[in-house]
PyMOL Python script that loads the backbone (N, CA, C, O; Angstrom):
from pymol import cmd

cmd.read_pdbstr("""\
ATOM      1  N   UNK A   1     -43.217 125.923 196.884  1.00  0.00           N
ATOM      2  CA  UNK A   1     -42.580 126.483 195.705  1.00  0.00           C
ATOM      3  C   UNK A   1     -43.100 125.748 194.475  1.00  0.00           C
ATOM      4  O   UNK A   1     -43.412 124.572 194.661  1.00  0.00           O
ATOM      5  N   UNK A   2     -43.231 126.203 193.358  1.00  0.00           N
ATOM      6  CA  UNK A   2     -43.983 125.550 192.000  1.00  0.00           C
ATOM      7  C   UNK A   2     -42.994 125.765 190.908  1.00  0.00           C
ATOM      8  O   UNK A   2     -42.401 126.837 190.786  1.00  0.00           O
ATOM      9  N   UNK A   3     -42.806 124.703 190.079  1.00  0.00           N
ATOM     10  CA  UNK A   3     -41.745 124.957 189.324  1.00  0.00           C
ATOM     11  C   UNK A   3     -42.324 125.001 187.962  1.00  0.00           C
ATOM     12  O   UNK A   3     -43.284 124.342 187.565  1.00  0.00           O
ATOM     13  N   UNK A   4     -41.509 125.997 187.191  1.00  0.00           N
ATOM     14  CA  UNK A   4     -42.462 125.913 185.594  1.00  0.00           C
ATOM     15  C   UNK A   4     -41.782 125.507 184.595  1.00  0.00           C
ATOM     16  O   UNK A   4     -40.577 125.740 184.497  1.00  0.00           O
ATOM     17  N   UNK A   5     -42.487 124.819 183.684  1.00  0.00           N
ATOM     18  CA  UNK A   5     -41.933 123.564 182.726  1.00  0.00           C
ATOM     19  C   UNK A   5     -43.121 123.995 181.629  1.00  0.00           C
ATOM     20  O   UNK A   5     -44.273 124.418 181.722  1.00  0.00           O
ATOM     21  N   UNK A   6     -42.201 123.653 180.530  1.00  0.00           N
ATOM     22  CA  UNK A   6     -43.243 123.567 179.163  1.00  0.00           C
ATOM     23  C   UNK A   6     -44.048 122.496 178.962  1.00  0.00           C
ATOM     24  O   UNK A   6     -43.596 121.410 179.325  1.00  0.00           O
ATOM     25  N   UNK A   7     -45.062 122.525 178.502  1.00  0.00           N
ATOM     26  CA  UNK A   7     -46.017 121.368 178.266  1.00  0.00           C
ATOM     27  C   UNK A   7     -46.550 121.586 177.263  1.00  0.00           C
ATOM     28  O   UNK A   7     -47.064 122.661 176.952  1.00  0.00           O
ATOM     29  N   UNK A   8     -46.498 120.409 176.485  1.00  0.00           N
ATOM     30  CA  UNK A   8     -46.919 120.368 174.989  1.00  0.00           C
ATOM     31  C   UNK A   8     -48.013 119.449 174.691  1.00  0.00           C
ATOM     32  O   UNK A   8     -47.896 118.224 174.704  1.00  0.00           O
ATOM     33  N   UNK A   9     -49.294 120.219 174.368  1.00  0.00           N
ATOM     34  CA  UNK A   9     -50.507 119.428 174.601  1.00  0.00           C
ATOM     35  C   UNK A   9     -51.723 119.532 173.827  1.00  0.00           C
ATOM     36  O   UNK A   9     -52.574 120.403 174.008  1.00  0.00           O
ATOM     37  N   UNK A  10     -51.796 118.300 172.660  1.00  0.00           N
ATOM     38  CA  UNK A  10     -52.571 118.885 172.143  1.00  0.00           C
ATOM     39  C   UNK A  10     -54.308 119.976 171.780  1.00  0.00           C
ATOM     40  O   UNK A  10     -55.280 119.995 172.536  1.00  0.00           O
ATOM     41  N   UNK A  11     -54.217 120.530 170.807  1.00  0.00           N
ATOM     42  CA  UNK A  11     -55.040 121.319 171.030  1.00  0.00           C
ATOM     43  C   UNK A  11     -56.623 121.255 171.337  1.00  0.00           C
ATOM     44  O   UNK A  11     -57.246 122.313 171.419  1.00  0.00           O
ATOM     45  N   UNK A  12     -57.180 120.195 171.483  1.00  0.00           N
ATOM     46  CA  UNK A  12     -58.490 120.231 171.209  1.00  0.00           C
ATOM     47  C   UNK A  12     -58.660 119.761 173.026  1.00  0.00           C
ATOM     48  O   UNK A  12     -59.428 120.123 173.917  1.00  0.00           O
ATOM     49  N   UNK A  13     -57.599 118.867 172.961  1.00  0.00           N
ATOM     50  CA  UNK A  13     -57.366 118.718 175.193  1.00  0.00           C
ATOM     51  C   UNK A  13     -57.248 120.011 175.407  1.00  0.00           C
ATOM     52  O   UNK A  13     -58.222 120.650 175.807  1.00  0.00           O
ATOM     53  N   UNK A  14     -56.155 120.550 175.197  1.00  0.00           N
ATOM     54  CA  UNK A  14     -56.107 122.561 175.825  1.00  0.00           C
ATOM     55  C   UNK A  14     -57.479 123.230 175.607  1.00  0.00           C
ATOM     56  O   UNK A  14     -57.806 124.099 176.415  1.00  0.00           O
ATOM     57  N   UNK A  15     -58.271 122.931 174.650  1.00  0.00           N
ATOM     58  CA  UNK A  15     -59.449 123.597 174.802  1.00  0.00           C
ATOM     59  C   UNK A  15     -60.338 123.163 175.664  1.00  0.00           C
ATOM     60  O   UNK A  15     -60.951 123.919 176.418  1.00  0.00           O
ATOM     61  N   UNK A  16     -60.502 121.779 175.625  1.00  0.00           N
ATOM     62  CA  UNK A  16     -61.425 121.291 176.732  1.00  0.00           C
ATOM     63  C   UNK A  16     -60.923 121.539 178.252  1.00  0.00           C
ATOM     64  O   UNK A  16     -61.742 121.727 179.152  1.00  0.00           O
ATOM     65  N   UNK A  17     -59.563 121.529 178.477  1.00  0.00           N
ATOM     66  CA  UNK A  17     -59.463 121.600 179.955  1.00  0.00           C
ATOM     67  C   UNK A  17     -59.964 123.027 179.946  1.00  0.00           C
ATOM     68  O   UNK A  17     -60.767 123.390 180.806  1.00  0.00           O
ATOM     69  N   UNK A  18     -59.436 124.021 178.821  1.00  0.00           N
ATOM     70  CA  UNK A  18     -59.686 125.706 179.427  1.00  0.00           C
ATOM     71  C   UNK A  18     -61.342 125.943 179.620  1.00  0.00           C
ATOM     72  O   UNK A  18     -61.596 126.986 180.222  1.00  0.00           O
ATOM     73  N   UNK A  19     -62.280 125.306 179.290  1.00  0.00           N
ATOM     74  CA  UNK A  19     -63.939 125.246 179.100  1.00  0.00           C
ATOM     75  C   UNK A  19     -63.910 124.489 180.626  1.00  0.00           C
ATOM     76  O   UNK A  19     -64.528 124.970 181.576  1.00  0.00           O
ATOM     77  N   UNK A  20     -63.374 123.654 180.697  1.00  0.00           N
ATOM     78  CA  UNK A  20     -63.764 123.212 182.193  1.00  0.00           C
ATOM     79  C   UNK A  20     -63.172 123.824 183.308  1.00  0.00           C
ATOM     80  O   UNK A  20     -63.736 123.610 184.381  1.00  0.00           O
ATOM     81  N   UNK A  21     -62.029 124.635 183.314  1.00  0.00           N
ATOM     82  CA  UNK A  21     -61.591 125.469 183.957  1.00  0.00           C
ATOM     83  C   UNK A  21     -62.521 126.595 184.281  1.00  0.00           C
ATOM     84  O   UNK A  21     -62.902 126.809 185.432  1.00  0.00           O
ATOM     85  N   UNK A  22     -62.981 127.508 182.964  1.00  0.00           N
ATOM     86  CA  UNK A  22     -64.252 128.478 183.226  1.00  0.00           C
ATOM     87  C   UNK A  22     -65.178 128.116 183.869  1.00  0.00           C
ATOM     88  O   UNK A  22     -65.624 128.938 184.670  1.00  0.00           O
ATOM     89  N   UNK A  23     -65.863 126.712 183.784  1.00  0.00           N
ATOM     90  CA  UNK A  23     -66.776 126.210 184.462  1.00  0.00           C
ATOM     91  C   UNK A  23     -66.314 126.256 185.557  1.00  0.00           C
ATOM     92  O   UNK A  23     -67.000 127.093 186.145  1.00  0.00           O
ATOM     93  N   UNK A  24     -65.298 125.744 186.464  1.00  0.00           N
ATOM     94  CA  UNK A  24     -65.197 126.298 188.354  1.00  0.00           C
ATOM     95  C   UNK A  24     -64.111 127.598 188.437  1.00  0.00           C
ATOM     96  O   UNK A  24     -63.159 127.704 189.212  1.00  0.00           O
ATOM     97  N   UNK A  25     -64.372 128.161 187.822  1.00  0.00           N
ATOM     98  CA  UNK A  25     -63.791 129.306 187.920  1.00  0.00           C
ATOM     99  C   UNK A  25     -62.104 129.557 188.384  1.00  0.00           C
ATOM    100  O   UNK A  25     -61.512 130.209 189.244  1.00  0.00           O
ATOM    101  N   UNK A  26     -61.635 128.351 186.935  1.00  0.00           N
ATOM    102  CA  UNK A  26     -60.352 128.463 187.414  1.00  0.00           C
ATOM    103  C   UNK A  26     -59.665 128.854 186.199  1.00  0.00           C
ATOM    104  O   UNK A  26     -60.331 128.893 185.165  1.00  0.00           O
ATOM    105  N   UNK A  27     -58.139 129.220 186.158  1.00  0.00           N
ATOM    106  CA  UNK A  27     -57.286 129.497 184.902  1.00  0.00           C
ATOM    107  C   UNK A  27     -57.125 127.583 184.209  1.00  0.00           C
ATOM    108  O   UNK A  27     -57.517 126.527 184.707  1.00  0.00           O
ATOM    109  N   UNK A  28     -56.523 127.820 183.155  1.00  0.00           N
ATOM    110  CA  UNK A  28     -56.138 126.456 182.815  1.00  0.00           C
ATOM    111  C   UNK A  28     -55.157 126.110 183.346  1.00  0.00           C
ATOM    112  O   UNK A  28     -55.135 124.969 183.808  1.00  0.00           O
ATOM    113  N   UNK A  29     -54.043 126.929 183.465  1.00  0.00           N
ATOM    114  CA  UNK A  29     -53.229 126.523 184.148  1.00  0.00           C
ATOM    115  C   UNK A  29     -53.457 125.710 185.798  1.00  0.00           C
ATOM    116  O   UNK A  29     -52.629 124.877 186.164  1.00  0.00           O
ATOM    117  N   UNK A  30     -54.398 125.998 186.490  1.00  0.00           N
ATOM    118  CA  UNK A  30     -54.894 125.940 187.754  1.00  0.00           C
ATOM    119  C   UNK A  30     -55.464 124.921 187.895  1.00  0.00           C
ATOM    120  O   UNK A  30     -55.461 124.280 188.946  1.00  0.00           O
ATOM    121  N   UNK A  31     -56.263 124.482 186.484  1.00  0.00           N
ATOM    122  CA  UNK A  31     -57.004 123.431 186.491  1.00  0.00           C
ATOM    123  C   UNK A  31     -56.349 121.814 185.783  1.00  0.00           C
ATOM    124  O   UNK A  31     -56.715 120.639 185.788  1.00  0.00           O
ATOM    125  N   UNK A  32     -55.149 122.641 185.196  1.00  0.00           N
ATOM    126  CA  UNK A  32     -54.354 120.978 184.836  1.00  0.00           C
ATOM    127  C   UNK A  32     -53.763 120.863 186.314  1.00  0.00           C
ATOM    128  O   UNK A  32     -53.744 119.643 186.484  1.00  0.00           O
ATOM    129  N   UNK A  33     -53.250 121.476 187.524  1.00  0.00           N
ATOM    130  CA  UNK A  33     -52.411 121.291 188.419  1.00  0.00           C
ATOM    131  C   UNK A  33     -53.509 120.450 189.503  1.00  0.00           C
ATOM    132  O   UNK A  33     -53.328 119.462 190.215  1.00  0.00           O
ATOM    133  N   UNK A  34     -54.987 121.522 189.222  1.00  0.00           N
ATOM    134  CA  UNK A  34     -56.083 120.373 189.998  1.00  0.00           C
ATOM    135  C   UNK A  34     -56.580 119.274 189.495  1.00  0.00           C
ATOM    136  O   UNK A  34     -57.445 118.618 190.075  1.00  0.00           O
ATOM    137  N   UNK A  35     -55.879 118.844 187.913  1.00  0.00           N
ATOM    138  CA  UNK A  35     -56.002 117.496 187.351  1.00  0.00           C
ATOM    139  C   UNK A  35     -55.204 116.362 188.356  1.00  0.00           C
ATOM    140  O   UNK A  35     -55.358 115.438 189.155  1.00  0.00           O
ATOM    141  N   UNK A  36     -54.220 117.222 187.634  1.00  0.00           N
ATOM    142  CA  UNK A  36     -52.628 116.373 188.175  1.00  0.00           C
ATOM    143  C   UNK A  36     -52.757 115.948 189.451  1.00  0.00           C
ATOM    144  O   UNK A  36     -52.477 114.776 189.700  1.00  0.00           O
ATOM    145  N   UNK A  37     -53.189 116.796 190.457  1.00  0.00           N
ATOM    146  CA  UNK A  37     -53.114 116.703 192.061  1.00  0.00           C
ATOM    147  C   UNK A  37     -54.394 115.637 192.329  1.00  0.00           C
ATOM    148  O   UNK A  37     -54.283 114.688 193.105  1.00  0.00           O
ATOM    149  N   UNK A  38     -55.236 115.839 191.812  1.00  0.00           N
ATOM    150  CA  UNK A  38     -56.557 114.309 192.012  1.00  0.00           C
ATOM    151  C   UNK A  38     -55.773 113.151 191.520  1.00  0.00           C
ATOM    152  O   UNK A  38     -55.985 112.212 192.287  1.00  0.00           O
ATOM    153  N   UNK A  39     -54.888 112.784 190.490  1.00  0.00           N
ATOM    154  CA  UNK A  39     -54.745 112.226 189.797  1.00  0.00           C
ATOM    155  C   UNK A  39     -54.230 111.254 190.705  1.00  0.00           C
ATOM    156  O   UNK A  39     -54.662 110.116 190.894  1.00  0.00           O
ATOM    157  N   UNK A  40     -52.973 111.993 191.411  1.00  0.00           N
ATOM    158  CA  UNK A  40     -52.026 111.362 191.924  1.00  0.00           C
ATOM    159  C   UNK A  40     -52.659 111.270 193.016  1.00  0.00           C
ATOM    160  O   UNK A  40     -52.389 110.158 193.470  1.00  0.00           O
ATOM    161  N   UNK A  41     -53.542 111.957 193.887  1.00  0.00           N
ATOM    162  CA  UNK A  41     -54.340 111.236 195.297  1.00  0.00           C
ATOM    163  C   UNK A  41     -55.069 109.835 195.002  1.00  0.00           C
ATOM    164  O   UNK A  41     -55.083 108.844 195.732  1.00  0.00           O
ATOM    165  N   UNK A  42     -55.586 109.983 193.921  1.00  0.00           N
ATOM    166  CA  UNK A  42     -56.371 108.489 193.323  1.00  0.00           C
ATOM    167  C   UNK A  42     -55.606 107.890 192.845  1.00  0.00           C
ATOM    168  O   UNK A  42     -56.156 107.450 191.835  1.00  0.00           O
ATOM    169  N   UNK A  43     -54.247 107.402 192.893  1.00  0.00           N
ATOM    170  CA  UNK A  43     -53.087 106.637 192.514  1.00  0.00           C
ATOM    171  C   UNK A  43     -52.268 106.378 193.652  1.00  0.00           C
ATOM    172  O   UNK A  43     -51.304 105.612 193.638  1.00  0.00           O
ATOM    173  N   UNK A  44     -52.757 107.175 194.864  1.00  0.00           N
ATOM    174  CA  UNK A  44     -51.838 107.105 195.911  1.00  0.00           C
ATOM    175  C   UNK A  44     -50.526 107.344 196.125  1.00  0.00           C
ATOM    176  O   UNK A  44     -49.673 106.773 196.805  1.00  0.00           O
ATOM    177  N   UNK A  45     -50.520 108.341 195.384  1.00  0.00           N
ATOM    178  CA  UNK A  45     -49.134 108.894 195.036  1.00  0.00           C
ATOM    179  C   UNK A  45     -48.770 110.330 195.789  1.00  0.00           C
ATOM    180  O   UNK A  45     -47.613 110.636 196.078  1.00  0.00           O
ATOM    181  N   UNK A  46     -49.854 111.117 196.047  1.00  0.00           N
ATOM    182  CA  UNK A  46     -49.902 112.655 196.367  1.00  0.00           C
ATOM    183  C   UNK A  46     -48.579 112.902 197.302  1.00  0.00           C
ATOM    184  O   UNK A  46     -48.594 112.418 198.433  1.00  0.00           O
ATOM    185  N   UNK A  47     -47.695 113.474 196.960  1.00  0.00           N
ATOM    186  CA  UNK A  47     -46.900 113.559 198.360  1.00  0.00           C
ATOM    187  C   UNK A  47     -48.051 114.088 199.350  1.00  0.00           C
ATOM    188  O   UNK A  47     -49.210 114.497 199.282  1.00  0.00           O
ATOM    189  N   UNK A  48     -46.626 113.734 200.720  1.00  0.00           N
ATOM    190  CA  UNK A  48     -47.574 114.458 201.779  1.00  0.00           C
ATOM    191  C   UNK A  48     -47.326 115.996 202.077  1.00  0.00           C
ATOM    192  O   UNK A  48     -46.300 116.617 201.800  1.00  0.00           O
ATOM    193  N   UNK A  49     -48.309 116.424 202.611  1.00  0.00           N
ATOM    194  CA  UNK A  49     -48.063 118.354 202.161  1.00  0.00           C
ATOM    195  C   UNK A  49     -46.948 118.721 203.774  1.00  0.00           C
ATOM    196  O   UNK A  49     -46.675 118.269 204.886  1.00  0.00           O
ATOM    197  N   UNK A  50     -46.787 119.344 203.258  1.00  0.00           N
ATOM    198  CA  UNK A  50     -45.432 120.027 203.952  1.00  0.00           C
ATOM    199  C   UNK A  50     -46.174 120.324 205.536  1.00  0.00           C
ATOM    200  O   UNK A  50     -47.254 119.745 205.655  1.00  0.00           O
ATOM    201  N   UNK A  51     -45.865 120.899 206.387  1.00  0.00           N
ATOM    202  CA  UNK A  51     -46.496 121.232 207.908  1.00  0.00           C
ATOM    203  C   UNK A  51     -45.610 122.889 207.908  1.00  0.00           C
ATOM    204  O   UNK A  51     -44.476 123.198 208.274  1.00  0.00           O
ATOM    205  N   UNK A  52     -46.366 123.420 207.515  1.00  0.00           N
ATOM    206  CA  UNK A  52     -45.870 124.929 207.282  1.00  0.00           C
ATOM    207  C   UNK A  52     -46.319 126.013 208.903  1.00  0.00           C
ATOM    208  O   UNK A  52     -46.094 127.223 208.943  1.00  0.00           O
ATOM    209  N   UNK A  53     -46.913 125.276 209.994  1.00  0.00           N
ATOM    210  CA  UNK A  53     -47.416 125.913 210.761  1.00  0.00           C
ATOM    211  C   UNK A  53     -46.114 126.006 212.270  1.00  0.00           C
ATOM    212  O   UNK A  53     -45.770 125.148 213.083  1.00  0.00           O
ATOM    213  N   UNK A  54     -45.808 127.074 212.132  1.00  0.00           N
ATOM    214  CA  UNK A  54     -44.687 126.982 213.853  1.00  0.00           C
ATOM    215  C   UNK A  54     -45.284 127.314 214.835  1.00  0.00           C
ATOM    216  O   UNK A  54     -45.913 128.355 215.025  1.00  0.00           O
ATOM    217  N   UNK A  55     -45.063 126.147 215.746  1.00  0.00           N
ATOM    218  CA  UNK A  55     -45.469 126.598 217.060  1.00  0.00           C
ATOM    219  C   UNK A  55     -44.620 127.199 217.764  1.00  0.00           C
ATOM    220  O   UNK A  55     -44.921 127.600 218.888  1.00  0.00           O
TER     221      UNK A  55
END
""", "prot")
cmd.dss("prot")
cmd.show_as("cartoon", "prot")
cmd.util.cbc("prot")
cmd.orient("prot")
């Protein structure tokens, strides 16, 4: 589940993430969440992902 929150950021960062987003062919939105999510694996923080598979 993903929860949505406002984020207030300035503008010349919102432009650069959305240019690097186009570059792998992602939304900006998609590409601050694939910021965020490296961020916190290289901080050792990432939760661990859920086990969504039933046997």
């Amino acid at each position: 589940m993903k929860k949505s929150f406002a984020l207030r950021i300035d503008t010349e960062v919102y432009d650069a993430i959305e240019k690097w987003a186009a570059d792998e062919f992602r939304s900006a939105n998609g590409q601050i969440e694939w910021i965020l999510a490296e961020a916190l694996k290289k901080a050792k923080r990432h939760p661990k992902q859920k086990n969504n598979n039933k046997t």
